[in-house]
PyMOL CGO cylinders between C-alpha atoms (Angstrom):
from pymol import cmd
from pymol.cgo import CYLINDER

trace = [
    CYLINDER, -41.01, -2.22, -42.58, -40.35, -1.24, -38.61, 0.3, 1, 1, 1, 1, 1, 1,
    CYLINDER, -40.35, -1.24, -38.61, -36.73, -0.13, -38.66, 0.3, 1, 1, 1, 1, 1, 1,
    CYLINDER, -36.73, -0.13, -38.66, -34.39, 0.18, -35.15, 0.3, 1, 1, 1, 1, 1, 1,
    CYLINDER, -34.39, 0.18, -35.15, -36.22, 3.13, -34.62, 0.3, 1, 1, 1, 1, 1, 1,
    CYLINDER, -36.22, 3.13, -34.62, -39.18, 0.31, -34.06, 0.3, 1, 1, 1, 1, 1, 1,
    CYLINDER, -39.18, 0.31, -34.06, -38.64, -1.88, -31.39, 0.3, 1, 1, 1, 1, 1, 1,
    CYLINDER, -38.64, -1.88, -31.39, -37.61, -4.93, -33.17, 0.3, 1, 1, 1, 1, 1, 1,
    CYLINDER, -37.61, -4.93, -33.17, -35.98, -5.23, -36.97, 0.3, 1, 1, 1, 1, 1, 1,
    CYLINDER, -35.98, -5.23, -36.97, -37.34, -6.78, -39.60, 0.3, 1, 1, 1, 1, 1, 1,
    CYLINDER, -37.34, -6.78, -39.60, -34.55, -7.67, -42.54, 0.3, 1, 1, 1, 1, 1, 1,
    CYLINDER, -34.55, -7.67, -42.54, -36.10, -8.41, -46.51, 0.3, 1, 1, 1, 1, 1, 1,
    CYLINDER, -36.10, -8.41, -46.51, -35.58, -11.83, -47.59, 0.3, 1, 1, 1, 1, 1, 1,
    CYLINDER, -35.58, -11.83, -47.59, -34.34, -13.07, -43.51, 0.3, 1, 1, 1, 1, 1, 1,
    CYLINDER, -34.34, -13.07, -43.51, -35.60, -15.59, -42.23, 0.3, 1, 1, 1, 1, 1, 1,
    CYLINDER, -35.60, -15.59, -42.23, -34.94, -15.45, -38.40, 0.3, 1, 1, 1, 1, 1, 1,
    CYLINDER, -34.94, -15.45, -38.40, -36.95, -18.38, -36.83, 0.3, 1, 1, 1, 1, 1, 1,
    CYLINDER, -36.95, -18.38, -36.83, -36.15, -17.31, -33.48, 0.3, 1, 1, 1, 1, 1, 1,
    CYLINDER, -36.15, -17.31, -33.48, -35.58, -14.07, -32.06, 0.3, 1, 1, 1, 1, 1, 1,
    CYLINDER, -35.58, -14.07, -32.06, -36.45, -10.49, -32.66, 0.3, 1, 1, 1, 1, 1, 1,
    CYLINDER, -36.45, -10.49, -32.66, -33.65, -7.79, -32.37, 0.3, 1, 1, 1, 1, 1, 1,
    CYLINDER, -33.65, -7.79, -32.37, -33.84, -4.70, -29.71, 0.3, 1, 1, 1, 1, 1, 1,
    CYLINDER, -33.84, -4.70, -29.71, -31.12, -1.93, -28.83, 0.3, 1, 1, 1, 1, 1, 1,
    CYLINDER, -31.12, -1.93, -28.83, -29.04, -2.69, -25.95, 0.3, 1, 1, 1, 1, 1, 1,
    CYLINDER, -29.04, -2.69, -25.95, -30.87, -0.61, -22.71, 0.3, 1, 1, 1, 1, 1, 1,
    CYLINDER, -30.87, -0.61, -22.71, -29.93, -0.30, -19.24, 0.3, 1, 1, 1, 1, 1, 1,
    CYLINDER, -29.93, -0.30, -19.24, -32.26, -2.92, -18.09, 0.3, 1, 1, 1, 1, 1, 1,
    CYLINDER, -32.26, -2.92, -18.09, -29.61, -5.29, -19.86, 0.3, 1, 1, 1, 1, 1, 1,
    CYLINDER, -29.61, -5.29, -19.86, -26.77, -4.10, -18.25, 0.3, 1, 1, 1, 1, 1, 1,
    CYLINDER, -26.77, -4.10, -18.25, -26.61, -6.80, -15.61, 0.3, 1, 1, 1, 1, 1, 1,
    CYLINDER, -26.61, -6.80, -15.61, -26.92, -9.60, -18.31, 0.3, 1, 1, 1, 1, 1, 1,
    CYLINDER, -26.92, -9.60, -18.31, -24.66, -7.88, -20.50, 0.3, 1, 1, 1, 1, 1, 1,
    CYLINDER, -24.66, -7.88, -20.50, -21.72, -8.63, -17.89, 0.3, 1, 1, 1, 1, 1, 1,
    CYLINDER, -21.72, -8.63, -17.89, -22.63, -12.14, -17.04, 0.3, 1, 1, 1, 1, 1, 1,
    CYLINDER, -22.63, -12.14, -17.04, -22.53, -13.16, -20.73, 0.3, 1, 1, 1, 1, 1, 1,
    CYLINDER, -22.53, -13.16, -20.73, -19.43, -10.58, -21.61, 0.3, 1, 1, 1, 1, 1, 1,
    CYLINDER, -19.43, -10.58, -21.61, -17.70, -12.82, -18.45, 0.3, 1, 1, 1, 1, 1, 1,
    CYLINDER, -17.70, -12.82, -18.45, -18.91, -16.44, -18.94, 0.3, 1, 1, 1, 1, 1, 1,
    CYLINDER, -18.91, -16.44, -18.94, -18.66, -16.40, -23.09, 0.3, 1, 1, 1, 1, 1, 1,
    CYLINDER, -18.66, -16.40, -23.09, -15.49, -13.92, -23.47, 0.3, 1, 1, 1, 1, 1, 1,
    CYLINDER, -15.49, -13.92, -23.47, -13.80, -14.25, -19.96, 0.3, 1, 1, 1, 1, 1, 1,
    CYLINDER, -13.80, -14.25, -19.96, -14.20, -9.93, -19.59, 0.3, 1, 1, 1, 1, 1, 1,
    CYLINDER, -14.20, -9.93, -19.59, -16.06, -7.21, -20.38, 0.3, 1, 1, 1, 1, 1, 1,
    CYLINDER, -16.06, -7.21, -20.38, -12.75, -5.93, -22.18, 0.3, 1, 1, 1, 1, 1, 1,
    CYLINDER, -12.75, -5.93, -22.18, -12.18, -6.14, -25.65, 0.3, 1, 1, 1, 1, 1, 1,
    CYLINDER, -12.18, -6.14, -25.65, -9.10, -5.66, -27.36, 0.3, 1, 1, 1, 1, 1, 1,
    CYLINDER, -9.10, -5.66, -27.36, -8.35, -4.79, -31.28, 0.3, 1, 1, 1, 1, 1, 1,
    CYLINDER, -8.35, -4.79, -31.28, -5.94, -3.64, -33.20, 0.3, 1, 1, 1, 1, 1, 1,
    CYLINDER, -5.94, -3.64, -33.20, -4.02, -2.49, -30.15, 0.3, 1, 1, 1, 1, 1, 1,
    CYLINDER, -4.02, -2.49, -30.15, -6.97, -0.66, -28.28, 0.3, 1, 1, 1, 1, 1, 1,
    CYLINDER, -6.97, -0.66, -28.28, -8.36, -2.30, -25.05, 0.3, 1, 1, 1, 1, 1, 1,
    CYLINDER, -8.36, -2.30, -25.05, -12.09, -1.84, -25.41, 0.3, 1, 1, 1, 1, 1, 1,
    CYLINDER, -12.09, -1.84, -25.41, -14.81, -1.86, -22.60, 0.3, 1, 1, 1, 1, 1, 1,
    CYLINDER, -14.81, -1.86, -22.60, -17.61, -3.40, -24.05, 0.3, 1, 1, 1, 1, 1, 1,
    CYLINDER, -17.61, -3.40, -24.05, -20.28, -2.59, -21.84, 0.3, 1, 1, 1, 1, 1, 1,
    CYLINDER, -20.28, -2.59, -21.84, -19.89, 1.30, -22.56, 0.3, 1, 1, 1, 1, 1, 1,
    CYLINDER, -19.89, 1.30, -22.56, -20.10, 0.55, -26.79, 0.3, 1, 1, 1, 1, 1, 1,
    CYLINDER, -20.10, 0.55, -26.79, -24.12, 0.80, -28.18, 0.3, 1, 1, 1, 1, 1, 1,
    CYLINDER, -24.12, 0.80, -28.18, -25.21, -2.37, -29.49, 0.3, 1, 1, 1, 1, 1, 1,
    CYLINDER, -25.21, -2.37, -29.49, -28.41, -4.74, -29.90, 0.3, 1, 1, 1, 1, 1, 1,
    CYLINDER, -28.41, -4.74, -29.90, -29.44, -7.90, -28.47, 0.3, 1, 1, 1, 1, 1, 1,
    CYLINDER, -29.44, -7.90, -28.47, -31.40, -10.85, -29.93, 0.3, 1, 1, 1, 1, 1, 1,
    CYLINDER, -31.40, -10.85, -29.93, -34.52, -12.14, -27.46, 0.3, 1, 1, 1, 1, 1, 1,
    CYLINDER, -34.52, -12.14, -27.46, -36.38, -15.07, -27.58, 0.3, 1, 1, 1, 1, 1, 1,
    CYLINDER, -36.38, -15.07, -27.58, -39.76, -13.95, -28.94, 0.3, 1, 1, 1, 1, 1, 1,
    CYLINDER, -39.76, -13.95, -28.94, -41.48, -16.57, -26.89, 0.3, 1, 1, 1, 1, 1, 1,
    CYLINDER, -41.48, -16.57, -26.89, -39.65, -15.36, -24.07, 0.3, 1, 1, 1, 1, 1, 1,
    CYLINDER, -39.65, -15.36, -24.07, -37.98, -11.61, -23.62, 0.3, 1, 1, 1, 1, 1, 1,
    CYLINDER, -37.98, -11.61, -23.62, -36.08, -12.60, -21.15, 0.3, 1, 1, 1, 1, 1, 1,
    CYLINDER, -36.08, -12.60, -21.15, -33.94, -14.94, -22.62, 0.3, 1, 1, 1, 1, 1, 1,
    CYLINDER, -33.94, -14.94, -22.62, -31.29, -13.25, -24.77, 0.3, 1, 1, 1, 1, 1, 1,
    CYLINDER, -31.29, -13.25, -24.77, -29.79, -15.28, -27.62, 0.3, 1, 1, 1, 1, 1, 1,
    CYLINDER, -29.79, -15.28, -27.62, -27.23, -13.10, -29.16, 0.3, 1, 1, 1, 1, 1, 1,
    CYLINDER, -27.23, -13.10, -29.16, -25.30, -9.60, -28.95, 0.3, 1, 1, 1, 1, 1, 1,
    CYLINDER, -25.30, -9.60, -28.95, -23.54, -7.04, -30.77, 0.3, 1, 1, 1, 1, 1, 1,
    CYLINDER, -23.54, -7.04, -30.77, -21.96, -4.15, -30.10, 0.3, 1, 1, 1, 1, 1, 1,
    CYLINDER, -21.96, -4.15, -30.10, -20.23, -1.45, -31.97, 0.3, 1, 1, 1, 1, 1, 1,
    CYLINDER, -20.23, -1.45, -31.97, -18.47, 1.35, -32.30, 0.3, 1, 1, 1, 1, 1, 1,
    CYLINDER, -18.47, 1.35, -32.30, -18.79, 4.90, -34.73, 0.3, 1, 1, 1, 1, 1, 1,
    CYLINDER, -18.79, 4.90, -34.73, -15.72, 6.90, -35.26, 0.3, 1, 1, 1, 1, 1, 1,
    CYLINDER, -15.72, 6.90, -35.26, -16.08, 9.36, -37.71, 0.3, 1, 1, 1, 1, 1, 1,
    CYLINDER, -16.08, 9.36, -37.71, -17.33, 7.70, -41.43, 0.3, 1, 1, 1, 1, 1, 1,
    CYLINDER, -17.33, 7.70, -41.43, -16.30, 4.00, -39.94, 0.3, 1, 1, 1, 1, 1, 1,
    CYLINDER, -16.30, 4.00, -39.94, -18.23, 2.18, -37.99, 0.3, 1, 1, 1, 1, 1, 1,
    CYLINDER, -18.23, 2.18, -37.99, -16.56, -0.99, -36.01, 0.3, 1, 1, 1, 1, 1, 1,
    CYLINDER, -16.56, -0.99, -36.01, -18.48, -4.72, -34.75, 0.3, 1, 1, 1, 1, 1, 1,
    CYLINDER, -18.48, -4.72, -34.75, -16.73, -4.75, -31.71, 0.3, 1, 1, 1, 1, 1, 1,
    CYLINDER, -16.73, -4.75, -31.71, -18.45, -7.86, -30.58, 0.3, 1, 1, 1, 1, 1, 1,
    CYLINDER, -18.45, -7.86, -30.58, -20.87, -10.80, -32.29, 0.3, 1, 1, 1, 1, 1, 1,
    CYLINDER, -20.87, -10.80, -32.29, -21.99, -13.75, -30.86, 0.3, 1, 1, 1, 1, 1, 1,
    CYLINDER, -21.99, -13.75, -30.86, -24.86, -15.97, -30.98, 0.3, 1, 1, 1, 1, 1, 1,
    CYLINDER, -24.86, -15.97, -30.98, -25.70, -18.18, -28.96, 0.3, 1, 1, 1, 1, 1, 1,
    CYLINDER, -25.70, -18.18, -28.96, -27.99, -20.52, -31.34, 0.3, 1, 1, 1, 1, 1, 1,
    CYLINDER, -27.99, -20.52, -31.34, -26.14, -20.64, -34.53, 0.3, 1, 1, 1, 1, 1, 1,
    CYLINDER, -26.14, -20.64, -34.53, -27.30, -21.25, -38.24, 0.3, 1, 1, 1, 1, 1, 1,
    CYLINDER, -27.30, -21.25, -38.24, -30.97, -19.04, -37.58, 0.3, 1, 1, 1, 1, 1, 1,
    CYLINDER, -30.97, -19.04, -37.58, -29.94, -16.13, -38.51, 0.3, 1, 1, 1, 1, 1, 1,
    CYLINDER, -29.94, -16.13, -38.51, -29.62, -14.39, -35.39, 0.3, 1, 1, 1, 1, 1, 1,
    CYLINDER, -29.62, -14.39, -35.39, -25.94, -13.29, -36.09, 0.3, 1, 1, 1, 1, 1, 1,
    CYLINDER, -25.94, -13.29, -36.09, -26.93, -12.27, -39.62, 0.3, 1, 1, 1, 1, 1, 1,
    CYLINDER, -26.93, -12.27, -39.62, -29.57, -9.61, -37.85, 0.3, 1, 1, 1, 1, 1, 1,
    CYLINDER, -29.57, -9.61, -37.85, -27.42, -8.25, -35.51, 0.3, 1, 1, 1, 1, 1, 1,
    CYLINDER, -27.42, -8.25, -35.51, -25.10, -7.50, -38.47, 0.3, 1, 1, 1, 1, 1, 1,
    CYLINDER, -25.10, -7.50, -38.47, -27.87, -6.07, -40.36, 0.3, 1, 1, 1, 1, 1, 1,
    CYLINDER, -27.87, -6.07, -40.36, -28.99, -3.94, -37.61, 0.3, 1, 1, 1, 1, 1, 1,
    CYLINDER, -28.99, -3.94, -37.61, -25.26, -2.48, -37.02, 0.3, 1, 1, 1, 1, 1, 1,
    CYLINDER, -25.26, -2.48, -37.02, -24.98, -1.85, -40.89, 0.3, 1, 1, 1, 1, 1, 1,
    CYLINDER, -24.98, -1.85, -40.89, -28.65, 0.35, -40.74, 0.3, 1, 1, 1, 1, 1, 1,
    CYLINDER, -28.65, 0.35, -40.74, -27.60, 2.10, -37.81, 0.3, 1, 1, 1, 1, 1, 1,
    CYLINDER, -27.60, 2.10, -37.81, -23.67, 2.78, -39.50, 0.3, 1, 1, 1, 1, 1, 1,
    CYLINDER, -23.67, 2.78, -39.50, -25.64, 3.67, -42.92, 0.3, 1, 1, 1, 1, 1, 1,
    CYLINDER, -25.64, 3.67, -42.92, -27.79, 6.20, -41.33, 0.3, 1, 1, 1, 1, 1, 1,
    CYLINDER, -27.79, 6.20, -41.33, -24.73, 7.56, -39.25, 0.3, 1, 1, 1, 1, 1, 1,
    CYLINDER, -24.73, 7.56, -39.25, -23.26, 8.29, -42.63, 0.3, 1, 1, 1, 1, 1, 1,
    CYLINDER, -23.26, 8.29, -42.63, -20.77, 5.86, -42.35, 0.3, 1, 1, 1, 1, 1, 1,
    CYLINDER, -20.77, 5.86, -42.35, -18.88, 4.73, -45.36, 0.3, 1, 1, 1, 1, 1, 1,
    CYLINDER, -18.88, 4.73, -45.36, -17.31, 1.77, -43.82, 0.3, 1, 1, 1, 1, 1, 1,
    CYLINDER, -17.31, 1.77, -43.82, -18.26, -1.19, -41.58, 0.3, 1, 1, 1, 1, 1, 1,
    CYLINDER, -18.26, -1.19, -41.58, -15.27, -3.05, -40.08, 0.3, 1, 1, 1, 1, 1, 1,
    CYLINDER, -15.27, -3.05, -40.08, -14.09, -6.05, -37.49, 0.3, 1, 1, 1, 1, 1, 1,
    CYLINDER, -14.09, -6.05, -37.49, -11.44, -7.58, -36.57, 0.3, 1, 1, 1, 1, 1, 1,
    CYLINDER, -11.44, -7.58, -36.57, -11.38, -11.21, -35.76, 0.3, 1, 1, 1, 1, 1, 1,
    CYLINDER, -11.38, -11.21, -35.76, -8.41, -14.01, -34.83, 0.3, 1, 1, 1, 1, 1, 1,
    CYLINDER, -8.41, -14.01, -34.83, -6.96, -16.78, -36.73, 0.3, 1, 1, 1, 1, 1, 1,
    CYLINDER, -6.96, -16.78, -36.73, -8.75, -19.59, -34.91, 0.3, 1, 1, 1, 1, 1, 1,
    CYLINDER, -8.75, -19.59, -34.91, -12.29, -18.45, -35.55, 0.3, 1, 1, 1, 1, 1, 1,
    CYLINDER, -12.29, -18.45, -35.55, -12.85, -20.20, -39.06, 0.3, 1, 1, 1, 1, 1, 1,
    CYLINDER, -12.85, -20.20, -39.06, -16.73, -20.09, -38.59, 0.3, 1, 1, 1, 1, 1, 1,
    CYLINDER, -16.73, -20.09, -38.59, -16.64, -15.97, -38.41, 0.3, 1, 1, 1, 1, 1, 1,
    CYLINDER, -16.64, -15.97, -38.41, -14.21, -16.22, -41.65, 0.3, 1, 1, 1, 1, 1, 1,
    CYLINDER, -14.21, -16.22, -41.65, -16.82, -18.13, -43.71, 0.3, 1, 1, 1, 1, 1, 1,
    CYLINDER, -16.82, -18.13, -43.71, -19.62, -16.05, -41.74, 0.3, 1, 1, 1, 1, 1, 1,
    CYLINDER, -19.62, -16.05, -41.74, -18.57, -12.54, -42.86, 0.3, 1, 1, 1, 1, 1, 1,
    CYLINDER, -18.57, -12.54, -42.86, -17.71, -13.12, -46.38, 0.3, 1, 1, 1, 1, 1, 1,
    CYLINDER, -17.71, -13.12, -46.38, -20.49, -14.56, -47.23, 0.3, 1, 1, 1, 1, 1, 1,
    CYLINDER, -20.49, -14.56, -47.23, -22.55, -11.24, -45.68, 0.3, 1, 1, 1, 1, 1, 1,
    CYLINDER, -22.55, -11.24, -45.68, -20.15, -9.57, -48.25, 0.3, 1, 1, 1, 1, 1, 1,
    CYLINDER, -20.15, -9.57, -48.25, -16.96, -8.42, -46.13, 0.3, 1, 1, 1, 1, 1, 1,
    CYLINDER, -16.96, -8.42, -46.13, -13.92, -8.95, -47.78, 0.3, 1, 1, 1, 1, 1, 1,
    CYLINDER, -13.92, -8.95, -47.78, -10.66, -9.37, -45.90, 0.3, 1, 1, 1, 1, 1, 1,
    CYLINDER, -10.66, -9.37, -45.90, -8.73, -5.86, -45.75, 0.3, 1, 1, 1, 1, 1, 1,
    CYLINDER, -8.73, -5.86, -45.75, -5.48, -6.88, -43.72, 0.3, 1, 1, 1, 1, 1, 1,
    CYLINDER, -5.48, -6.88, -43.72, -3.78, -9.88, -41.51, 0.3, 1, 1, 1, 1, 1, 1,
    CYLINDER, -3.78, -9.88, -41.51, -2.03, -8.42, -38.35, 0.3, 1, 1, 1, 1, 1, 1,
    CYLINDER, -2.03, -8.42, -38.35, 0.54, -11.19, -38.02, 0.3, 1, 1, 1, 1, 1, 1,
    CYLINDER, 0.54, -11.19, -38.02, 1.14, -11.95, -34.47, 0.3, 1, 1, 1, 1, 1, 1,
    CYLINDER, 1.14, -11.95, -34.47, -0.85, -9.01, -33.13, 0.3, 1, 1, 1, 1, 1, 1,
    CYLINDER, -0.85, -9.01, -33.13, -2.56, -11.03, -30.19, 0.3, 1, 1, 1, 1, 1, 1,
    CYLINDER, -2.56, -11.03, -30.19, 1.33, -10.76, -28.51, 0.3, 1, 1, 1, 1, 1, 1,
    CYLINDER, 1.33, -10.76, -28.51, 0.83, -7.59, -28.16, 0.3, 1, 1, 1, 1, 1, 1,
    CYLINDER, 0.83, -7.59, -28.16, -2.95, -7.85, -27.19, 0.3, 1, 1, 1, 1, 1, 1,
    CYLINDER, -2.95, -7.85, -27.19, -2.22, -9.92, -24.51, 0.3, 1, 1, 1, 1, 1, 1,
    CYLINDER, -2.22, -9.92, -24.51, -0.09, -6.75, -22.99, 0.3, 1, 1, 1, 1, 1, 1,
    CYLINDER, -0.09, -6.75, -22.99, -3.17, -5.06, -22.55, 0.3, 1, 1, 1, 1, 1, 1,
    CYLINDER, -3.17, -5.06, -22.55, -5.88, -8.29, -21.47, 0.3, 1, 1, 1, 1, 1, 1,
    CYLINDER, -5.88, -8.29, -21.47, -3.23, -11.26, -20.55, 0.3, 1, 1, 1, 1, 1, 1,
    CYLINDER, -3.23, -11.26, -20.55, -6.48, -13.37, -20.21, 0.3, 1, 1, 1, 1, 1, 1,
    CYLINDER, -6.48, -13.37, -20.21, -6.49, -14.09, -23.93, 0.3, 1, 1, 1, 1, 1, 1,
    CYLINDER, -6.49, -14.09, -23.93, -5.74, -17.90, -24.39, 0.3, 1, 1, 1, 1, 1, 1,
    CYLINDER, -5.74, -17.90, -24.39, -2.35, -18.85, -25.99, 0.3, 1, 1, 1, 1, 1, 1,
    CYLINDER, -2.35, -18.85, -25.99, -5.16, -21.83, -27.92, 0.3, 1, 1, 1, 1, 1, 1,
    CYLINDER, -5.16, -21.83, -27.92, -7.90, -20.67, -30.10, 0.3, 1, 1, 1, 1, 1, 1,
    CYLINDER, -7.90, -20.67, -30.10, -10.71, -22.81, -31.43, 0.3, 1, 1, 1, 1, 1, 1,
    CYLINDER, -10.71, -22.81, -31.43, -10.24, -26.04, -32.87, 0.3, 1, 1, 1, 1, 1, 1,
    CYLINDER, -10.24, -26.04, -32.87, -7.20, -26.46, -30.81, 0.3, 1, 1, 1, 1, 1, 1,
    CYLINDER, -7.20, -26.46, -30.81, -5.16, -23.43, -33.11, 0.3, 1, 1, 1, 1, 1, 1,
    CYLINDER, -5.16, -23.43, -33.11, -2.53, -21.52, -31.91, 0.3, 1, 1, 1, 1, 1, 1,
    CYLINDER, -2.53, -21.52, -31.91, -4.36, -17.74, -31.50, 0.3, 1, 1, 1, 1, 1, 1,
    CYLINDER, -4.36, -17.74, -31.50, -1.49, -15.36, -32.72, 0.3, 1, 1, 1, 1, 1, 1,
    CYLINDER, -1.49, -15.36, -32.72, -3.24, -13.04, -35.53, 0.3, 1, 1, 1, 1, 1, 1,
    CYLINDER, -3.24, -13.04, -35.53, -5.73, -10.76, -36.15, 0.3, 1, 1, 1, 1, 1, 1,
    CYLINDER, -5.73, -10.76, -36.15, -7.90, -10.51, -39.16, 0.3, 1, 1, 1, 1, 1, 1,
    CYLINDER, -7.90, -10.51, -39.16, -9.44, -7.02, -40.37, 0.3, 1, 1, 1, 1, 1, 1,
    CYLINDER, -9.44, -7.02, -40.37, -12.79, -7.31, -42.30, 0.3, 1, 1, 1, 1, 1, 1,
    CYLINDER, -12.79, -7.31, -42.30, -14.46, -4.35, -43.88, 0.3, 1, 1, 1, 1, 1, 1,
    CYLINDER, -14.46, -4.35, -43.88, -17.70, -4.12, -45.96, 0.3, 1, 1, 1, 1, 1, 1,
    CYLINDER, -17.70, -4.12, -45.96, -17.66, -0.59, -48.05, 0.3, 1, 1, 1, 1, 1, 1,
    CYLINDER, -17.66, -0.59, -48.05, -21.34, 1.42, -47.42, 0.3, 1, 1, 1, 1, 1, 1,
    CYLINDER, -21.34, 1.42, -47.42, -20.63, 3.75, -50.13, 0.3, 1, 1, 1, 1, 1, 1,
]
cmd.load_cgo(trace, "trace")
C-alpha cells in the first residue's frame, strides 16, 4: 500500500469514488488562496485564541482523478511537539469520502511524527463536522463557551450567524488519542 510518501494515499477498507489525495506543493499555492478566500472569507485562521495563516501550515489536497486540476478538498495542519492540530477541512463534494482521506492522511503523517495526539477545534454551528468527527473516533475534549468573542478580536470577519441560521459563539475541541 503507497503511503504519503507515494504520491497519492490509499486508506484499507475506504472507499473514495472520487479523488486521490497529494501533499499540498507550491504549484497550489495560487488555488490555495482563492479557495481559503471564496469558502472561508481569509487565508487566516483563528483557534483557541491564535490567529493562524493557513497558507504557511503543510497539508494535502484531494484532486479529481479524471482531472488534476480540479481540487475537491483540503486540509491543513499543524505539529507542535507530540500534538498534531487539523487546522482546516473542507470538502467540497460531501458523503465520498474525500474528508475522511484527508483525515486519514493527517493522522499517518501525525503517527509517523510521533505524535500522541490529533486535535481540532470547530464552532457550535457546524453540526455536520460534530457527527463527522466522532464517528472517525474523536471524542469531544472541551467547549470554549463564547470563545469566537474573543476570536473576532483577532479576524472581525467571522460572522455573528453560523450555519443553519445559529448564533456562532463557541468553540468545540476534538481530540483523537494516537497512543
Amino acid at each position: 500500500m503507497p503511503g504519503i510518501c507515494g504520491f497519492y494515499l490509499n486508506v484499507p477498507g475506504l472507499i473514495m469514488t472520487d479523488s486521490s489525495i497529494r501533499p499540498l506543493s507550491p504549484a497550489d499555492q495560487g488555488w490555495l488562496v482563492a479557495f481559503l478566500t471564496e469558502r472561508w472569507g481569509s487565508t487566516r485562521m483563528v483557534a483557541r485564541g491564535v490567529l493562524y495563516e493557513v497558507t504557511d501550515h503543510p497539508g494535502f489536497v484531494a484532486v479529481d482523478p479524471a482531472d488534476a486540476d480540479a481540487r475537491i478538498g483540503l486540509i491543513t495542519y499543524h505539529i507542535a511537539g507530540d500534538q498534531c492540530e487539523i487546522t482546516l477541512l473542507d470538502s467540497v463534494r460531501e458523503n465520498r469520502g474525500i474528508g475522511s482521506a484527508l483525515v486519514a492522511a493527517v493522522e499517518e503523517v501525525a503517527r509517523a511524527a510521533g505524535c500522541t495526539r490529533l486535535w481540532l477545534i470547530t464552532t457550535n454551528d457546524n453540526l455536520r463536522a460534530l457527527g463527522f468527527y466522532q464517528k472517525r473516533g474523536f471524542a469531544m475534549a472541551a467547549l470554549y463557551r463564547h470563545a469566537l468573542a474573543e476570536s473576532r478580536k483577532l479576524k472581525p470577519e467571522i460572522p455573528l450567524i453560523g450555519m443553519h441560521n445559529i448564533p456562532l459563539r463557541d468553540e468545540i475541541e476534538f481530540e483523537k488519542r494516537l497512543d
